[in-house]
PDB file of N, CA, C, O and CB in Angstrom:
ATOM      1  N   UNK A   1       0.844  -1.176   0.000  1.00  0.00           N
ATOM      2  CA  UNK A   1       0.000   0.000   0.000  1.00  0.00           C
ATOM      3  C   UNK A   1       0.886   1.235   0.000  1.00  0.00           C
ATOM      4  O   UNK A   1       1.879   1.174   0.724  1.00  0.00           O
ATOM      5  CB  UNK A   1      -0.958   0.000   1.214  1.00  0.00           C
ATOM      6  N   UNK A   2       0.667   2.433  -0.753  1.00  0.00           N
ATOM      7  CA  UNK A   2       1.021   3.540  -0.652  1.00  0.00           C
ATOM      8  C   UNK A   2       0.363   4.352  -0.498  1.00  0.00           C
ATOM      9  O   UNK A   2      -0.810   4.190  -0.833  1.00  0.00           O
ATOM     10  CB  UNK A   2       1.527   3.801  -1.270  1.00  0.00           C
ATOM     11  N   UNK A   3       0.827   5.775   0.147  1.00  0.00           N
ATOM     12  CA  UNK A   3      -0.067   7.027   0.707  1.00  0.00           C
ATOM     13  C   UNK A   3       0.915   7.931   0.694  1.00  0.00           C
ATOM     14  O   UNK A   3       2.099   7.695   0.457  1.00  0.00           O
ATOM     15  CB  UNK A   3      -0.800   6.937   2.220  1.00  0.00           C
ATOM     16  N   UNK A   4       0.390   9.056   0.968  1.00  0.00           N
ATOM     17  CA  UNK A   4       1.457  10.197   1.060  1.00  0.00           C
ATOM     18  C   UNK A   4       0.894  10.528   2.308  1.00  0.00           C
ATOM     19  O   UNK A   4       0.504  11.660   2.022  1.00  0.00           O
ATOM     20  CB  UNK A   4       1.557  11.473  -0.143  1.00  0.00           C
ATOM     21  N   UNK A   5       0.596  10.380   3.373  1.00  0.00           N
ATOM     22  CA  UNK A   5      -0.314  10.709   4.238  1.00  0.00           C
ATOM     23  C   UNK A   5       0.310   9.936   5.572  1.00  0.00           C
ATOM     24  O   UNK A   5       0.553   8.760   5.305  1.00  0.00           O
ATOM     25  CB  UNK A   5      -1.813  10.292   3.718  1.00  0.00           C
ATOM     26  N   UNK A   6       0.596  10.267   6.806  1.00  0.00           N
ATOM     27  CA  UNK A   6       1.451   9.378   7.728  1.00  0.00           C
ATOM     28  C   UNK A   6       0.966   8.368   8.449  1.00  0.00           C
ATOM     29  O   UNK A   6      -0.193   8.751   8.602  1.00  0.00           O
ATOM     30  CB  UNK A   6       2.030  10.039   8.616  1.00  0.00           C
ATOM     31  N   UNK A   7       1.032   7.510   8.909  1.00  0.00           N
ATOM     32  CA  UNK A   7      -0.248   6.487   8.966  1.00  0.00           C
ATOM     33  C   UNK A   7      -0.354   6.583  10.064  1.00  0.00           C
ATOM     34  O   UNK A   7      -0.817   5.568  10.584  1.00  0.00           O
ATOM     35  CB  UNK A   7      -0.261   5.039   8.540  1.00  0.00           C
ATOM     36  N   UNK A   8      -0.056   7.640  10.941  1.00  0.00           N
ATOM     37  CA  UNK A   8      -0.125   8.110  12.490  1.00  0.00           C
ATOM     38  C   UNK A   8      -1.562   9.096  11.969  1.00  0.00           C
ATOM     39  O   UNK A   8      -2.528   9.116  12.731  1.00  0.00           O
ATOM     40  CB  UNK A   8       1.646   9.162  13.298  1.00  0.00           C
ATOM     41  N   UNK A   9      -1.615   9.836  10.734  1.00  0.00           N
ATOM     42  CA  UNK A   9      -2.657  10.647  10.593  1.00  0.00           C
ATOM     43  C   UNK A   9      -4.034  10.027  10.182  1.00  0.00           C
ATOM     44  O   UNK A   9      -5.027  10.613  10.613  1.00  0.00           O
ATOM     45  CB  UNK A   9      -2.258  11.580   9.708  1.00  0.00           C
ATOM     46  N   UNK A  10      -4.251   8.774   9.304  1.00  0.00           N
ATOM     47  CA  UNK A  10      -5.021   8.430   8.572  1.00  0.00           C
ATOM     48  C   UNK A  10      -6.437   8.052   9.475  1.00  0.00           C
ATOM     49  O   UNK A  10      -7.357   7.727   8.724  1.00  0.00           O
ATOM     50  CB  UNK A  10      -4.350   7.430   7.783  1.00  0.00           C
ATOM     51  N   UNK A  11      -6.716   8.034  10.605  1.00  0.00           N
ATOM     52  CA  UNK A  11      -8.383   7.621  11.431  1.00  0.00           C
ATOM     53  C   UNK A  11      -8.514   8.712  11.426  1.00  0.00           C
ATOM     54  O   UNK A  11      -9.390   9.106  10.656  1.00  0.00           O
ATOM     55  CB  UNK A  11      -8.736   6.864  12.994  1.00  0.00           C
ATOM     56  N   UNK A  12      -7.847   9.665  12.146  1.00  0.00           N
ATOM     57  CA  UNK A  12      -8.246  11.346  11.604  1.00  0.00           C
ATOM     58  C   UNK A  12      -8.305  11.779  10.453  1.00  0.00           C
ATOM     59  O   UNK A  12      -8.110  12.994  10.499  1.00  0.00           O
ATOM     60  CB  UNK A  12      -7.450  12.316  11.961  1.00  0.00           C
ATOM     61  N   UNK A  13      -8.493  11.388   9.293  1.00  0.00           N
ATOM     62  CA  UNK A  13      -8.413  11.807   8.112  1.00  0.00           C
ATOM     63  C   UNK A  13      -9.775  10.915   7.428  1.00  0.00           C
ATOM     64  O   UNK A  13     -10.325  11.381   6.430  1.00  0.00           O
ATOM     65  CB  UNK A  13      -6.850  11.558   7.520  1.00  0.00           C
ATOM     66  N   UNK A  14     -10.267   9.603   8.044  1.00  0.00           N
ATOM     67  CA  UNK A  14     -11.117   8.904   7.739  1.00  0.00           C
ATOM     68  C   UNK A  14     -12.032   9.639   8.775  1.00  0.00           C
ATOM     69  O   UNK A  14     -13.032   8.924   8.833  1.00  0.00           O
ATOM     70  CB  UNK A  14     -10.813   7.434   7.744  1.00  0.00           C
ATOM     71  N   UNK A  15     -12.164  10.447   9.420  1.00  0.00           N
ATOM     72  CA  UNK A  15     -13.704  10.830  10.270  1.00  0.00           C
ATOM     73  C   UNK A  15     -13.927  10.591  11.359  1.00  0.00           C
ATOM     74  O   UNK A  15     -14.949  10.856  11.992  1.00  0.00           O
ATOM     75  CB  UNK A  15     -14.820  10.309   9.899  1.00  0.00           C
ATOM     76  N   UNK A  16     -12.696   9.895  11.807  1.00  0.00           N
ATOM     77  CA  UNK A  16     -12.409   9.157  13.288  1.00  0.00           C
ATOM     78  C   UNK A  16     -14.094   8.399  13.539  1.00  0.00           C
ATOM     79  O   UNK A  16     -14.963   8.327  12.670  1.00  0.00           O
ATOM     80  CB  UNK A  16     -11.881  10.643  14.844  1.00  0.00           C
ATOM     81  N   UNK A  17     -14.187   7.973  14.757  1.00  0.00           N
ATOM     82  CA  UNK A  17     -15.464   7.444  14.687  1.00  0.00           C
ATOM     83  C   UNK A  17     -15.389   5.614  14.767  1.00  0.00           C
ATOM     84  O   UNK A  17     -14.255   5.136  14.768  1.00  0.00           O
ATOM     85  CB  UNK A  17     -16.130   8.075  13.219  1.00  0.00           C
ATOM     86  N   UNK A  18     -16.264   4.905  14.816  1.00  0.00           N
ATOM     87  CA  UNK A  18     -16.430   3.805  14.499  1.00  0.00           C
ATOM     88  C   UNK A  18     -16.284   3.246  13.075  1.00  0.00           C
ATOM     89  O   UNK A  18     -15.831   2.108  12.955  1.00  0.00           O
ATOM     90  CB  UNK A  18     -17.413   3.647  14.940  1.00  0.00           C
ATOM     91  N   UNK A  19     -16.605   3.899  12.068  1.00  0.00           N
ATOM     92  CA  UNK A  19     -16.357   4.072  10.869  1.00  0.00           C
ATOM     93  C   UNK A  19     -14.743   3.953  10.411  1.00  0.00           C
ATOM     94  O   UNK A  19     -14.182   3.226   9.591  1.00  0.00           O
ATOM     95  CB  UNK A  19     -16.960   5.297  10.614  1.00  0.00           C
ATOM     96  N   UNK A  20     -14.384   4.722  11.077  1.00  0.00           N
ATOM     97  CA  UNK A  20     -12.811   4.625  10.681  1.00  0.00           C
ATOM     98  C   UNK A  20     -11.751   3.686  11.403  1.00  0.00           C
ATOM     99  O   UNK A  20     -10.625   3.477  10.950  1.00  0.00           O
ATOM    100  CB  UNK A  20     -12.234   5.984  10.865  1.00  0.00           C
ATOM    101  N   UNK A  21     -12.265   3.126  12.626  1.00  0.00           N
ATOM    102  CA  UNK A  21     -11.880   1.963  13.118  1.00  0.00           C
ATOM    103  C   UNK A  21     -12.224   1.044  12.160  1.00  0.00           C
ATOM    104  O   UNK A  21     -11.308   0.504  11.539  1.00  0.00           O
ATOM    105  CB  UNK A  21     -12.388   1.684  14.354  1.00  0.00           C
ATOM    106  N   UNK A  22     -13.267   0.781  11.938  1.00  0.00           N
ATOM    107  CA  UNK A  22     -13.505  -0.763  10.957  1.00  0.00           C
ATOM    108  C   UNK A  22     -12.954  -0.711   9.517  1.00  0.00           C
ATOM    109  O   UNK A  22     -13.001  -1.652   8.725  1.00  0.00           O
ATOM    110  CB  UNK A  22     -15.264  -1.152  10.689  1.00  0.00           C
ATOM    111  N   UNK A  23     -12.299   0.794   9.219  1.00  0.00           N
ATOM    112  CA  UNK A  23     -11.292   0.738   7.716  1.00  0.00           C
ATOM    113  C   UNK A  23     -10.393   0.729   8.604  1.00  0.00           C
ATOM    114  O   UNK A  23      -9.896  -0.321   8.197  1.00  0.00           O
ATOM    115  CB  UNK A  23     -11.168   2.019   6.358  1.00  0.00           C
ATOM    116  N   UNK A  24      -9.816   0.969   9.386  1.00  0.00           N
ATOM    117  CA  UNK A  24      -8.415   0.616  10.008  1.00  0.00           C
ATOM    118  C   UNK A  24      -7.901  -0.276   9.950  1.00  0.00           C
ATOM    119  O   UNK A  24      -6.827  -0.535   9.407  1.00  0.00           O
ATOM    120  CB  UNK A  24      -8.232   0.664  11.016  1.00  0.00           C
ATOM    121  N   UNK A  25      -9.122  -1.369  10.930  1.00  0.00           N
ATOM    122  CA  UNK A  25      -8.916  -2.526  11.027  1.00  0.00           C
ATOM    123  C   UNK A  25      -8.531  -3.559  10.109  1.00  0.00           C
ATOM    124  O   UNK A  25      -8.037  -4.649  10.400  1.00  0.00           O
ATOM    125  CB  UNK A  25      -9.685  -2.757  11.442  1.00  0.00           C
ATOM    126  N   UNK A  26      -8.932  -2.901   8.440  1.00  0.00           N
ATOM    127  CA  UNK A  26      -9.301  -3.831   7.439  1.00  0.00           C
ATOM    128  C   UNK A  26      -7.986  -3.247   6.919  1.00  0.00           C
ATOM    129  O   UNK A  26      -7.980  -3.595   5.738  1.00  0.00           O
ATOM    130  CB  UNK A  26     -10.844  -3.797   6.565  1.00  0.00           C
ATOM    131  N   UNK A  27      -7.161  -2.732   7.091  1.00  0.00           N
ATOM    132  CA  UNK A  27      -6.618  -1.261   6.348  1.00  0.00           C
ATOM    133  C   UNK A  27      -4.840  -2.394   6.629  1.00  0.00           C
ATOM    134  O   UNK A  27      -4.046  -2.877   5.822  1.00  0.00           O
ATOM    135  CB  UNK A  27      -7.020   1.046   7.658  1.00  0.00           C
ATOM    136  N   UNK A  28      -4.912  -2.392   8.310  1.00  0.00           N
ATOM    137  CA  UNK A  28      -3.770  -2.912   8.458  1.00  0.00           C
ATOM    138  C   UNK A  28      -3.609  -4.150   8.860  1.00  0.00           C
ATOM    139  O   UNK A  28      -2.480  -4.578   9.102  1.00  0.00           O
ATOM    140  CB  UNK A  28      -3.193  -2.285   9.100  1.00  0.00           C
ATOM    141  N   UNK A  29      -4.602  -4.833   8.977  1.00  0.00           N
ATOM    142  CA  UNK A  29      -5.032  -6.203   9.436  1.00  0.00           C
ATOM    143  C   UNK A  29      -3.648  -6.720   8.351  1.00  0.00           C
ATOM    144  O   UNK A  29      -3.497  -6.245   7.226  1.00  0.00           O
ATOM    145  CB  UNK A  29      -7.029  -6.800   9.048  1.00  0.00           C
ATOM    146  N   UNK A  30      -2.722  -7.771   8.963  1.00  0.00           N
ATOM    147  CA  UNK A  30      -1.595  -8.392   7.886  1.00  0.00           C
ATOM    148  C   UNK A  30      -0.855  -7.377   6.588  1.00  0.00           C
ATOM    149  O   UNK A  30      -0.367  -7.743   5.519  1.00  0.00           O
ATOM    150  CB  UNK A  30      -2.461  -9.682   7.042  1.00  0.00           C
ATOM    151  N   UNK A  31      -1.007  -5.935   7.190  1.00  0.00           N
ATOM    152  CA  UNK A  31       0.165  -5.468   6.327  1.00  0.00           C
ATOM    153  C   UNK A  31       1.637  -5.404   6.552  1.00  0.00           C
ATOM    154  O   UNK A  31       2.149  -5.992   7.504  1.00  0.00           O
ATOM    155  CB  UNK A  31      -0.058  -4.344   6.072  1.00  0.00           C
ATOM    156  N   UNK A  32       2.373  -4.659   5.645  1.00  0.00           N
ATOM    157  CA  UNK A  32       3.952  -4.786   5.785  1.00  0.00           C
ATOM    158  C   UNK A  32       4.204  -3.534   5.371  1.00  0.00           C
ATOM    159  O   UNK A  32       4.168  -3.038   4.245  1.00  0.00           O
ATOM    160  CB  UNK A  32       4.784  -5.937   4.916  1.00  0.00           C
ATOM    161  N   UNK A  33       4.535  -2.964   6.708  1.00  0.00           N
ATOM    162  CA  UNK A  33       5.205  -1.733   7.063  1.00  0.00           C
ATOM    163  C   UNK A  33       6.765  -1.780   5.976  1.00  0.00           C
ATOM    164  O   UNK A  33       7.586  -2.677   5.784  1.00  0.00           O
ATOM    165  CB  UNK A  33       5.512  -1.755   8.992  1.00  0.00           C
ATOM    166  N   UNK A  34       6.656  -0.425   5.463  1.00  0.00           N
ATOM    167  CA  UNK A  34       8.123  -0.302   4.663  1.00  0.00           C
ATOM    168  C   UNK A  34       8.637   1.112   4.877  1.00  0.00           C
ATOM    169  O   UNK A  34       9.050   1.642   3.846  1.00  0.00           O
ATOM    170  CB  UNK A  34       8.003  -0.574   2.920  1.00  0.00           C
ATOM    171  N   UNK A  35       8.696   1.762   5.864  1.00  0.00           N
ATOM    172  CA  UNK A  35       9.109   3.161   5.689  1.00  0.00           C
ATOM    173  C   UNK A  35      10.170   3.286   4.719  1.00  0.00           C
ATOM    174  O   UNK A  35      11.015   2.408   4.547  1.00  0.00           O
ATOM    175  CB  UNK A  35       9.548   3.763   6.950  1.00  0.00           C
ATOM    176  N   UNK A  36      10.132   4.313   4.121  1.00  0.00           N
ATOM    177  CA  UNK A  36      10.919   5.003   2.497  1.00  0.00           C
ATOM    178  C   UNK A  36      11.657   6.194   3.099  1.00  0.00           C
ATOM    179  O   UNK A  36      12.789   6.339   2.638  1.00  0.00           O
ATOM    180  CB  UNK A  36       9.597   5.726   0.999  1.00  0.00           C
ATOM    181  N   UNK A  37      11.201   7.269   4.216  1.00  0.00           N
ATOM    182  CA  UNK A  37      11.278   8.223   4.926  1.00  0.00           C
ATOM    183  C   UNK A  37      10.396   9.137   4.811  1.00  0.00           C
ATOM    184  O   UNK A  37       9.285   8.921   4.327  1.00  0.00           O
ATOM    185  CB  UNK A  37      12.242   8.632   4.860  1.00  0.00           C
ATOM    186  N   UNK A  38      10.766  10.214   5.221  1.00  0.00           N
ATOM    187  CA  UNK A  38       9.893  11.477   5.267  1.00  0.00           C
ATOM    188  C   UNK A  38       9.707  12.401   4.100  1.00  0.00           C
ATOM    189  O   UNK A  38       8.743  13.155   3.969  1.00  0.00           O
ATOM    190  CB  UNK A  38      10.380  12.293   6.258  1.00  0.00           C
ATOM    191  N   UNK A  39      10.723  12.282   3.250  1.00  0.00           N
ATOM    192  CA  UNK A  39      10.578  13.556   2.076  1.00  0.00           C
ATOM    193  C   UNK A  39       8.946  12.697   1.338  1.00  0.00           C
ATOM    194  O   UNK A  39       8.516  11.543   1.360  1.00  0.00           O
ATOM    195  CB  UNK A  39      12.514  13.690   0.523  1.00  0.00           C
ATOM    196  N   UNK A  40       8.417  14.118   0.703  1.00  0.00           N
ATOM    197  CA  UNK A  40       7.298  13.620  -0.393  1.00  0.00           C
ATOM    198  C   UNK A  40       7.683  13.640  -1.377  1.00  0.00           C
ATOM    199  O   UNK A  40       8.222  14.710  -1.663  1.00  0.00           O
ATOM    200  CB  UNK A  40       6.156  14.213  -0.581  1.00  0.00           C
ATOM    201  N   UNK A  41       7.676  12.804  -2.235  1.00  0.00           N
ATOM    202  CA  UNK A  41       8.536  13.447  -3.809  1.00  0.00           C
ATOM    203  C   UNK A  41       7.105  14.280  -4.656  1.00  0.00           C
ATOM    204  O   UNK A  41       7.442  14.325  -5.839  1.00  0.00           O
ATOM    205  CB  UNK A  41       9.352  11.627  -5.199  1.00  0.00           C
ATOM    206  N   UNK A  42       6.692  14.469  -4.611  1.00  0.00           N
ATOM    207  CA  UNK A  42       5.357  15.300  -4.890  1.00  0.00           C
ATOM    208  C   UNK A  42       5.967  16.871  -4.652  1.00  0.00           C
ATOM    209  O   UNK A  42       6.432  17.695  -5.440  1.00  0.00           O
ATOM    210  CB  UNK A  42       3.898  14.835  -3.658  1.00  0.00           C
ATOM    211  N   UNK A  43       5.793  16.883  -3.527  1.00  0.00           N
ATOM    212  CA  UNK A  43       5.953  17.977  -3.047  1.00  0.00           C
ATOM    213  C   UNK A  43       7.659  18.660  -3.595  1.00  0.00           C
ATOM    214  O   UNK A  43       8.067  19.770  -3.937  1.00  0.00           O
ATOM    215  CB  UNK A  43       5.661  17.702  -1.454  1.00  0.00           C
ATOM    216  N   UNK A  44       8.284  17.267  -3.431  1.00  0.00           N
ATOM    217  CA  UNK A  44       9.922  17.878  -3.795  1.00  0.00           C
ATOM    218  C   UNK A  44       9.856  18.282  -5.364  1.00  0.00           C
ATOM    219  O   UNK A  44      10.339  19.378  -5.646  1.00  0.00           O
ATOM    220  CB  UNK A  44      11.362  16.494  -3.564  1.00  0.00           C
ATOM    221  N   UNK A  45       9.282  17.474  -6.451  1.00  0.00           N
ATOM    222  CA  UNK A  45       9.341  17.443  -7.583  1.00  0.00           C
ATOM    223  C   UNK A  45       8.805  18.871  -8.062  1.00  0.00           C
ATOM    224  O   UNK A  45       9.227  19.456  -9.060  1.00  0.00           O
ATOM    225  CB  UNK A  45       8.714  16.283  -8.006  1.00  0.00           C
ATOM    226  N   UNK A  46       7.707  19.393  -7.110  1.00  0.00           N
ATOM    227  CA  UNK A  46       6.985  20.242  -7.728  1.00  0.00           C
ATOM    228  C   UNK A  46       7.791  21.583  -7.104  1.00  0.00           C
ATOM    229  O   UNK A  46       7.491  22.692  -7.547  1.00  0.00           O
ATOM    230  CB  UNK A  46       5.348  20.026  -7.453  1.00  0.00           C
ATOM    231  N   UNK A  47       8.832  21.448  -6.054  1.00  0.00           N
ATOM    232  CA  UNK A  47       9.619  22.661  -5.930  1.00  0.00           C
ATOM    233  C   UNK A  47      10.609  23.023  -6.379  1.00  0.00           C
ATOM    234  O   UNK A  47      11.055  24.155  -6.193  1.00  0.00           O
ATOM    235  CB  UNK A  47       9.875  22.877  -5.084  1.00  0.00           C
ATOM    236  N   UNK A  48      11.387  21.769  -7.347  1.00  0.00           N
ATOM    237  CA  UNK A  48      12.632  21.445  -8.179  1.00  0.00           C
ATOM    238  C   UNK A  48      12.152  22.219  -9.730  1.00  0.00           C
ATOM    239  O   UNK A  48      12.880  22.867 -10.481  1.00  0.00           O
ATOM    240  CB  UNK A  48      12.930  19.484  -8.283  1.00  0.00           C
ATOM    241  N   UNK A  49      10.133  21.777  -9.951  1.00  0.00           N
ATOM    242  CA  UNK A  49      10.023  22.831 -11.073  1.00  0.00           C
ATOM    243  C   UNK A  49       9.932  23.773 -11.249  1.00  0.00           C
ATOM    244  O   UNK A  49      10.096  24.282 -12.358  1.00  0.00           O
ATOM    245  CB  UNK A  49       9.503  22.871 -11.611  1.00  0.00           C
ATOM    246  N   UNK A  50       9.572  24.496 -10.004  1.00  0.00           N
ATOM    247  CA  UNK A  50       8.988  25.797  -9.775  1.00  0.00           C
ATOM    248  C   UNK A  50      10.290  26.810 -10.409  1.00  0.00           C
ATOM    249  O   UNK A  50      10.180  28.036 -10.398  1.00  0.00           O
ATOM    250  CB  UNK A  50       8.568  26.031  -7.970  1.00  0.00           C
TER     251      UNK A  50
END
């Protein structure tokens, strides 16, 4: 899975709630954590064009 989004932020970003527990749950249930780091390349790419 990829996001640009920190996965410390994402139940707050789903509406918090019960709702966003049960995508959580489903979200990380048997995933595999890969941190890449912190830069966004989004964000870098688009200040390298500017």
């Amino acid at each position: 899975m990829f996001t640009q989004y920190a996965k410390k932020d994402w139940h707050q970003r789903l509406g918090s709630g019960v709702h966003a527990d049960a995508i959580m749950d489903r979200i990380v249930h048997r995933t595999i954590w890969i941190e890449t780091g912190g830069t966004n390349m989004r964000e870098h790419t688009a200040d390298n064009a500017a």
